[in-house]
N, C-alpha and C positions, 0 to 999 in steps of 0.2 A: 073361044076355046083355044082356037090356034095360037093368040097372044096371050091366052096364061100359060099355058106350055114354055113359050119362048122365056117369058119372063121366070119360072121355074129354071132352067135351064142358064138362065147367067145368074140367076142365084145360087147356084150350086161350082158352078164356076167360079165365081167369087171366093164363093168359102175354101175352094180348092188352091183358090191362088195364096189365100191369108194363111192358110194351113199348112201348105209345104214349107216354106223356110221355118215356120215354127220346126216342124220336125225335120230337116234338116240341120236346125240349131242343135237339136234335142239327140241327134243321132251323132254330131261332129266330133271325129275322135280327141282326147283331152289334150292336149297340146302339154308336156312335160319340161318345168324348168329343166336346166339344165345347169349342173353346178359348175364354177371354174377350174377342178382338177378337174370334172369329167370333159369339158373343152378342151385343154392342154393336151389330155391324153387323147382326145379325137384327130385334135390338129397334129399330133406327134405322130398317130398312125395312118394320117392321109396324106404324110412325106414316104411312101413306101420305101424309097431306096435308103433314109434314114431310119427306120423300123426294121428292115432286114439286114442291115448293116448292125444295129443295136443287136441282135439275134444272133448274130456271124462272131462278133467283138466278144459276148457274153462266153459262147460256147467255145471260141478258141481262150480263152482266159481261164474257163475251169477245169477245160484242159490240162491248160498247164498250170495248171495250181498242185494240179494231181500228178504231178512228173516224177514225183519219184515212186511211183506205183507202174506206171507206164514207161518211164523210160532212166533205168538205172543198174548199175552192175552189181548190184545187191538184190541177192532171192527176196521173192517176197515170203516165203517158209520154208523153213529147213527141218525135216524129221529125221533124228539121228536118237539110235536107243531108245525108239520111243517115246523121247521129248521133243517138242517143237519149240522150235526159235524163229524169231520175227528181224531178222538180221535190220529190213526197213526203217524200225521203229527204236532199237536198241543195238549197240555194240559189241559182237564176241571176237574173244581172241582164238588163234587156231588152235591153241589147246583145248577148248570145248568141244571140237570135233573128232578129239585126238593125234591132233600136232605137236610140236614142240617147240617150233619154231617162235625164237623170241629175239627181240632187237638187241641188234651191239652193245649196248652200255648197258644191257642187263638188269634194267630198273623197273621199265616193266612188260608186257607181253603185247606184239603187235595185233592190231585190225586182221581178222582172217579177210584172204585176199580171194574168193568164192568163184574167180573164174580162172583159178590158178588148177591147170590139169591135174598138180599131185595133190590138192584138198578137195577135187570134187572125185577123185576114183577113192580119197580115204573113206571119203564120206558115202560112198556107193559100196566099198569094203565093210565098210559095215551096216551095210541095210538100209542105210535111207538113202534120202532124196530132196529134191530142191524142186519150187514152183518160183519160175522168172517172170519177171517182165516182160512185155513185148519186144522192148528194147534192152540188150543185155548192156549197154551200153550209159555213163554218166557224163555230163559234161567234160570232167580234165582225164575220163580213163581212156589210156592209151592202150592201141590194140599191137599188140608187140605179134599178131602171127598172122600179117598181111603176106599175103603171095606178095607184091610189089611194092616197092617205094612208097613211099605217102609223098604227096599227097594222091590220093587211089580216088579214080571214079564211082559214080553210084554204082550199085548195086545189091542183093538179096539181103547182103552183110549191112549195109552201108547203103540205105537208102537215098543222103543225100551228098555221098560220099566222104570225105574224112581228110582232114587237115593238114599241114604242113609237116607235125610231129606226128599224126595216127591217131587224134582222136574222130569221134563220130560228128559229124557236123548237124546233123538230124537232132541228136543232143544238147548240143550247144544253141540251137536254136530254138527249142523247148525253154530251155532256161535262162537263154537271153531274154528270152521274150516274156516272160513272168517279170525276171528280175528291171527291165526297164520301165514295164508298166508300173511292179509294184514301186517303185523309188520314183516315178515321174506321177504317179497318184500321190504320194506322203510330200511330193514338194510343191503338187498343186495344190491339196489341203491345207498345208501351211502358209501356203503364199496367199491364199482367197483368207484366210483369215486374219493374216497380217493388213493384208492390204482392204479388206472391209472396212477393219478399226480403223486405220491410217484416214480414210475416205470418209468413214464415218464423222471423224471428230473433224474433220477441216470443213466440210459441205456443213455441218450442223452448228459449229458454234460461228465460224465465221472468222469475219476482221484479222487481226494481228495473228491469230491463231492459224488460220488460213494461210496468208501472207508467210507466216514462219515454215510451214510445213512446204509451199510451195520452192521457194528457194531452197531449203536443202533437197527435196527430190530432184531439182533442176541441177544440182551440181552431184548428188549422187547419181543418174540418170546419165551421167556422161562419162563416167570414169570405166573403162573399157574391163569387162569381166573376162574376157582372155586372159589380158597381158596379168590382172590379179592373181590368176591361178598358177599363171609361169613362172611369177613373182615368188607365190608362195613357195607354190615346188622349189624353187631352188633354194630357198630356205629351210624348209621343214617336208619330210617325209608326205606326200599326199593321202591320205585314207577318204574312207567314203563318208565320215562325219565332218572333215576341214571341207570334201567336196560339196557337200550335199547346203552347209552352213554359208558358203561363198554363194552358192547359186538363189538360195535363199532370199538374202541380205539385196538380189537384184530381182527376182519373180516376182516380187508380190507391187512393184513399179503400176504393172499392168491395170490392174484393176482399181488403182486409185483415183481416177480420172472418173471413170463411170461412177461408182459409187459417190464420190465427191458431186458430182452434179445429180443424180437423183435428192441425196439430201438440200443440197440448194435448194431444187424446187419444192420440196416436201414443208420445208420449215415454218412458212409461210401460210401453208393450207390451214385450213380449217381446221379439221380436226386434231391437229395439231397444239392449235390457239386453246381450244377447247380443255386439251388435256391440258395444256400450262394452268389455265384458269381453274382447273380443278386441284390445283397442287402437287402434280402427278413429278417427280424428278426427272432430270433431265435423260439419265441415265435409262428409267423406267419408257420414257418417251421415245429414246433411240433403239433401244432392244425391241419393245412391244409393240412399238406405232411407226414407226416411219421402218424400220429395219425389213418386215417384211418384205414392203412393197419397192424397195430400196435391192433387195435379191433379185427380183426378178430380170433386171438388166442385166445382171453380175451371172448368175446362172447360165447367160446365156456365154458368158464365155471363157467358162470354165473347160469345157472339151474342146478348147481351143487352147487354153493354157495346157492343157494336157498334152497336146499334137505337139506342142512349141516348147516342152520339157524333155520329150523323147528323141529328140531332134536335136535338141542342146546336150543330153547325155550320150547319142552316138555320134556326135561331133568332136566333143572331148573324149572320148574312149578313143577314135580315130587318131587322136592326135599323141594322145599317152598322156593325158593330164586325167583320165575319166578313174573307171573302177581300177581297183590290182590283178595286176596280169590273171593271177587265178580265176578271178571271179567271170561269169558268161556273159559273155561283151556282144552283142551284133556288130558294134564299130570296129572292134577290136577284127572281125570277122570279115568286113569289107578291110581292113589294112591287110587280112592276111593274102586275101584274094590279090589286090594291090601287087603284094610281093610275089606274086605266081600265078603269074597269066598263062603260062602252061595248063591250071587247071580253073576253068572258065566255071564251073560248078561252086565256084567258095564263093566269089563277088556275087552270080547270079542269086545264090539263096538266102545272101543277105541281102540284094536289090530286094527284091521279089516279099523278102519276110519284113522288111521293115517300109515297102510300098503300100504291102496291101494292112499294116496294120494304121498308118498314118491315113491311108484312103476311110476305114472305116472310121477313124476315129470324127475325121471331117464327116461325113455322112452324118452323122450320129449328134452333131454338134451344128449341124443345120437342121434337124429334124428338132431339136430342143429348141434352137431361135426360132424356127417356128410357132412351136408348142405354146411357148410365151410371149409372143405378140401377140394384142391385144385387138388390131388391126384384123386381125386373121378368123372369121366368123366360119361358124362348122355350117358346109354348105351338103 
């Protein structure tokens, strides 16, 4: 009796041992592929300081995209009579408000000047009103009714104080800061494009084709893009298309080298061979099949071309070869500081604006080398 029991008793044991990992199999939660943009973007948001930095870069950028809502010496509405005018969006002259005032050569009728004392008591003379900005303040407007000298300290008026001549430097910072990004984006784009194709065709077809592309980058690669601009200048008038067209003709150098060797190794593979033997063009092969996989190197140093244009545009605004004096310069902005150590506020808030956006931009561009290493498994 006693050894049927026992024997009962590792028989049910048994079945207990053979039965649990079945349902432990049976209960294992599914284990989900996991796609390669959803990696990228995993790996991109476990560099924290390049994800909050991507976040920091985004929201000061649509900022200032928005500057002339937020910081400009144009109402954003003017009710007069009844009718409303959008001064931001469209140009009136001071006779729409009931002025008269018209320019010397009488040809035709000036920009009403809206933070001029005798056009805003006309315009309060008769019944309306104006909705400003936060900042009454644009880039080249001069504050002509400073208590003191310019250049004047921060203050209520003048949060980051105000210029050599009396404009707002808070201003000028706004739309230095747009206008560098957006011109140092249009000649990154340009340059990763030029310089793809360039890399593209030398790494894919090879030989003499190769050889010929290499030796002329090797002698354009050396010829000094300073002294071309100084050159120019003293030739011909500078503008931002002669600038933008020099700078060009030397960015896109960078990225020929990466792309030239991804297609190297590309050519060769397999499915590569595969598309040839299907009759696929070559053209068809370079765009569809190798080009992809040919970016992802190249991606990664694009926010680095970007750091390294911003850089190069407030280098030359520093020196007077960059934008025209008018336009919002940060370079233009540390020379003025430069010329007036007296006031320590002009240098400091162009260190400080064009620090912290070269910091973020790096951040942000190691968080993408990240992102697309391959290397880099989501832990």
């Amino acid at each position: 009796m006693i050894m049927s029991v026992v024997a009962d008793r590792e028989t049910v044991l048994d079945r207990d041992v053979e039965v649990r990992p079945a349902l432990e199999t049976a209960y294992k939660p599914v284990q989900h592929s996991v796609t390669v943009s959803q990696r990228r973007w995993q790996n991109f948001k476990k560099n924290r300081r390049g994800y909050y930095s991507a976040w920091i870069f985004a929201a000061l950028f649509i900022f200032c995209l928005c500057g002339e809502v937020i910081v400009n010496d144009k109402p954003l509405l003017v009710s007069v009579g009844g009718e409303y005018y959008f001064p931001v969006l469209a140009t009136y002259p001071e006779s729409t408000f009931g002025g008269d005032f018209i320019s010397p050569s009488l040809l035709f009728e000036t920009e009403a000047v809206y933070r001029d004392p005798f056009l805003v008591k006309l315009i309060e003379d008769r019944g309306g009103w104006m909705i400003w900005p936060p900042v009454r303040y644009a880039n080249n407007t001069v504050d002509l009714y400073l208590a003191e000298p310019a250049p004047t300290p921060p203050s209520w008026e003048h949060i980051f104080g105000t210029d050599d001549i009396g404009r707002d430097v808070f201003a000028k910072v706004v739309y230095g800061f747009r206008l560098s990004i957006l011109f140092s984006l249009a000649l990154t784009i340009c340059s990763t494009i030029i310089g793809t194709a360039a890399g593209a065709t030398m790494g894919y077809f090879g030989g003499w084709v190769d050889l010929l592309f290499q030796r002329i980058i090797e002698i354009w690669a050396n010829v000094p893009q300073l002294y071309l601009l100084i050159i120019l200048a003293s030739v011909v008038p500078l503008n931002p298309v002669w600038m933008f067209g020099v700078l060009l003709v030397f960015s896109w150098l960078a990225l020929v080298g990466v792309v030239r060797a991804e297609f190297l190794r590309a050519r060769n593979l397999e499915y590569v061979r595969a598309a040839r033997a299907l009759g696929l063009s070559n053209s068809n092969i370079m765009v569809k099949h190798v080009l992809p996989n040919a970016m992802v190197a190249a991606l990664t140093m694009v926010p680095f071309l970007l750091t390294t244009a911003v850089i190069l545009l407030t280098s030359l605004d520093f020196l007077g070869f960059g934008l025209p004096p008018d336009a919002p310069s940060l370079g233009r902005l540390i020379k003025q500081g430069t010329g007036n150590l007296q006031a320590p506020w002009l240098i400091l808030t162009a260190f400080f604006s064009i620090g912290i956006m070269l910091t973020l931009l790096i951040f942000v561009g190691e968080a993408i080398r990240d992102a697309f290493d391959p290397r880099k498994a989501i832990q």
